[in-house]
C-alpha positions as CSV (number, residue, x, y, z in Angstrom):
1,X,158.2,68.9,60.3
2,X,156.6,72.2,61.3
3,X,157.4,73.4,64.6
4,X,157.3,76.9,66.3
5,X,159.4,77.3,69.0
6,X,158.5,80.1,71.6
7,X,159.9,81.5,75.0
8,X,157.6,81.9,77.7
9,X,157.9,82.5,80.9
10,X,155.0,80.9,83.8
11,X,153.4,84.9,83.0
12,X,153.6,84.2,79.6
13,X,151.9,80.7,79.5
14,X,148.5,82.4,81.0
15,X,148.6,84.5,77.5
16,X,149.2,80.8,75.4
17,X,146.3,79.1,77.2
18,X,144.2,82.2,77.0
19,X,144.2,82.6,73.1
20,X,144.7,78.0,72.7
21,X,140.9,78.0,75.1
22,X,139.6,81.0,72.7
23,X,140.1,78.8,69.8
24,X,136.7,77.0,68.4
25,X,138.9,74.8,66.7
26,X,141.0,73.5,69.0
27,X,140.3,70.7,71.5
28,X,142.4,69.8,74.9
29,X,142.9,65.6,75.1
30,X,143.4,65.2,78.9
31,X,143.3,62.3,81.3
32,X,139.8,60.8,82.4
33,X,141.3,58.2,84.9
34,X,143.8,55.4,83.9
35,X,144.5,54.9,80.3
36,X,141.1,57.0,79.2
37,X,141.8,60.0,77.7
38,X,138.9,63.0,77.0
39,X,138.3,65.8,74.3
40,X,137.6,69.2,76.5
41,X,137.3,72.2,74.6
42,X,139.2,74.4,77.5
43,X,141.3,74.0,80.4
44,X,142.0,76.1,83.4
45,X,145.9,75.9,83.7
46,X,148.8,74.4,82.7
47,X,149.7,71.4,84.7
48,X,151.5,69.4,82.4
49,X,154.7,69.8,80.1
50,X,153.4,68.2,77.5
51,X,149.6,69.1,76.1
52,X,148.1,67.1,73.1
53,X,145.2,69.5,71.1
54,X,143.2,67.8,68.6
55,X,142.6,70.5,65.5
56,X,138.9,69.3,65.8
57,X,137.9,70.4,61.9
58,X,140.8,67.5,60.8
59,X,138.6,65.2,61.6
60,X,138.4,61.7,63.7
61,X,141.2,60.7,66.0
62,X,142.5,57.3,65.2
63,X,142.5,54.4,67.9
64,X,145.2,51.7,67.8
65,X,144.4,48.7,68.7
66,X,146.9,46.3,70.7
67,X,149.7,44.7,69.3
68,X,150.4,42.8,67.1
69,X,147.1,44.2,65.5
70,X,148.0,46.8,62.7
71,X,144.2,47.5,62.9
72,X,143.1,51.1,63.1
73,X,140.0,52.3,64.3
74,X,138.3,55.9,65.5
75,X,137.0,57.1,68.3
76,X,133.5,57.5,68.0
77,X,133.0,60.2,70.2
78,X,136.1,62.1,71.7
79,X,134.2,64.3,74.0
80,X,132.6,61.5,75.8
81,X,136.0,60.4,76.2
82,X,137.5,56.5,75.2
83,X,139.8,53.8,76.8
84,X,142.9,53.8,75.1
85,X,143.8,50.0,73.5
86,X,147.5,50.8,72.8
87,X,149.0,52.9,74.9
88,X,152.6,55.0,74.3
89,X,155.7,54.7,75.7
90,X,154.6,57.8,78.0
91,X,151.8,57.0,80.0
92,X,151.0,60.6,80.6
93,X,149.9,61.5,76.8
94,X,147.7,59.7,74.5
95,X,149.0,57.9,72.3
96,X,148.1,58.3,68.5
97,X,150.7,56.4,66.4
98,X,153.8,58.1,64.7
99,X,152.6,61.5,64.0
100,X,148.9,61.9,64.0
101,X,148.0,64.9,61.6
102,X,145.1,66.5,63.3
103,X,147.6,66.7,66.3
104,X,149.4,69.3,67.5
105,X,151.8,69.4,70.9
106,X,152.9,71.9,73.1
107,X,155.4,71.5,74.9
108,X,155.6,73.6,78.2
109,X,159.1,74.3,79.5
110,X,158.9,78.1,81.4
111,X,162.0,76.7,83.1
112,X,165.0,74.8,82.3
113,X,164.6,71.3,83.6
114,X,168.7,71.7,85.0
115,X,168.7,75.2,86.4
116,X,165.4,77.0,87.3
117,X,166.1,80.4,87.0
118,X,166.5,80.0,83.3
119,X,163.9,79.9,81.0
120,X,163.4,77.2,78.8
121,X,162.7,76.4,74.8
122,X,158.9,75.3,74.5
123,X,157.1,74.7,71.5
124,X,154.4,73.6,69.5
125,X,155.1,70.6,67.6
126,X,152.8,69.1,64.2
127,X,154.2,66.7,62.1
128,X,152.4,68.5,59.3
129,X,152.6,66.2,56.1
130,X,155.6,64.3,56.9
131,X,153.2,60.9,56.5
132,X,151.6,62.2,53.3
133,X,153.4,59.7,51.0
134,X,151.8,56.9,52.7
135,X,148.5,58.3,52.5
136,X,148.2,60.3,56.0
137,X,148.4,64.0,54.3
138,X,147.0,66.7,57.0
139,X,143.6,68.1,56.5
140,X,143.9,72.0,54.4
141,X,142.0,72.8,57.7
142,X,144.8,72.2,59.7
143,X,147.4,73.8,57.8
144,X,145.3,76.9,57.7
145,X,145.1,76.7,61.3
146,X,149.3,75.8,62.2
147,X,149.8,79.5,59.9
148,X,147.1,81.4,61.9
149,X,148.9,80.1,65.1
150,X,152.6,81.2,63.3
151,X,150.8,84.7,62.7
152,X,149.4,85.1,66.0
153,X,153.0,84.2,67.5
154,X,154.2,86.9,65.2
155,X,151.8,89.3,66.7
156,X,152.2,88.8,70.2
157,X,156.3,87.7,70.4
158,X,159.3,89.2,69.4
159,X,161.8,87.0,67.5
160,X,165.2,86.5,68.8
161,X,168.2,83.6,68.4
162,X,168.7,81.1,70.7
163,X,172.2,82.5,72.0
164,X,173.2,85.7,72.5
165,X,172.1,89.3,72.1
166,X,168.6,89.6,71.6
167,X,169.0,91.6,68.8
168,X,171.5,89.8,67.6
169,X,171.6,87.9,63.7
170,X,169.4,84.2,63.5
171,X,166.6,85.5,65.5
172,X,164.2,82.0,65.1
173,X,162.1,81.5,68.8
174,X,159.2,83.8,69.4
175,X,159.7,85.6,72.5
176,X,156.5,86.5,74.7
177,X,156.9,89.7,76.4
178,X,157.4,88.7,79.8
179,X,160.0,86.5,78.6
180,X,161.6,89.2,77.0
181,X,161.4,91.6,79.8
182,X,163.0,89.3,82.2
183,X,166.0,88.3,79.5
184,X,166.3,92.7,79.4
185,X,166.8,92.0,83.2
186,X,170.2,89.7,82.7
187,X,167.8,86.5,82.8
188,X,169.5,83.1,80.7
189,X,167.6,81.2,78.0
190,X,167.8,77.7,76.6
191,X,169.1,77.3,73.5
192,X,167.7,73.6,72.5
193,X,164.5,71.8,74.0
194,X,165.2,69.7,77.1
């Protein structure tokens, strides 16, 4: 499954939102109350660890109804926002099924959850066309837009490996610049998500 791991720093994560609430194509699912959930095309901070952003051009999001029902439905109107019928095992994300492809997740860790002072592994997680073979293949929209993400990471980080020098061989997690500055300054990084 595709995934782009980044370090970033609190400094950092005002660069990610800025160019994710730039994006025409992107939209922010956030709360609306209890189990109701809301398309917003832009937020003003990051408040939560884990962000869900609909790639809008992919199309309708799907809404599961409860169990035992296999039925699927869509959401007429996402911006209007919609009570969830199935909800996920964490309360504090909507829930979509195993890998929605119009989907993407951040995942927001400028810390380490066990020792604040290092910076953690975020990262931006699609599932991509891991379902294709059962007929949930991700819109050529979508794929256009997880490269144009990759190459805008490429712009604006520097890649470095998980453990040890910077420069150092099996440089894989984009580095943001204030990440980098403060690992220059004897700061610690994660090496795996937490």
């Amino acid at each position: 499954m595709p995934w782009l791991p980044i370090y970033a720093d609190s400094v950092d994560f005002e660069e990610v939102l800025g160019w994710l609430n730039t994006s025409e194509e992107l939209a922010f699912i956030v709360t609306d109350g209890p189990g109701r959930w809301i398309a917003v095309p832009t937020i003003r901070a990051i408040e939560n660890p884990r962000i869900c952003l609909w790639h809008v051009p992919s199309g309708p999001l799907p809404l599961l109804h409860p169990q035992p029902s296999q039925q699927i439905g869509s959401i007429s109107d996402p911006w209007a926002g919609w009570e969830e019928l199935r909800a996920g095992a964490d309360s504090f994300n909507p829930y979509f099924g195993a890998g929605h492809p119009g989907v993407i997740w951040l995942n927001v860790r400028p810390k380490s959850y066990r020792d604040p002072n290092v910076i953690g592994l975020s990262s931006f997680e699609w599932v991509g066309n891991y379902y294709s073979v059962i007929g949930r293949k991700a819109d050529e929209s979508t794929e256009r837009f997880w490269r144009k993400m990759r190459r805008w990471a490429q712009k604006s980080a520097i890649k470095i490996p998980r453990s040890g020098a910077l420069d150092g061989p099996n440089a894989e997690i984009f580095a943001f610049p204030s990440a980098i500055a403060a690992f220059k300054d004897g700061a610690q990084r994660t090496d795996n998500p937490e």
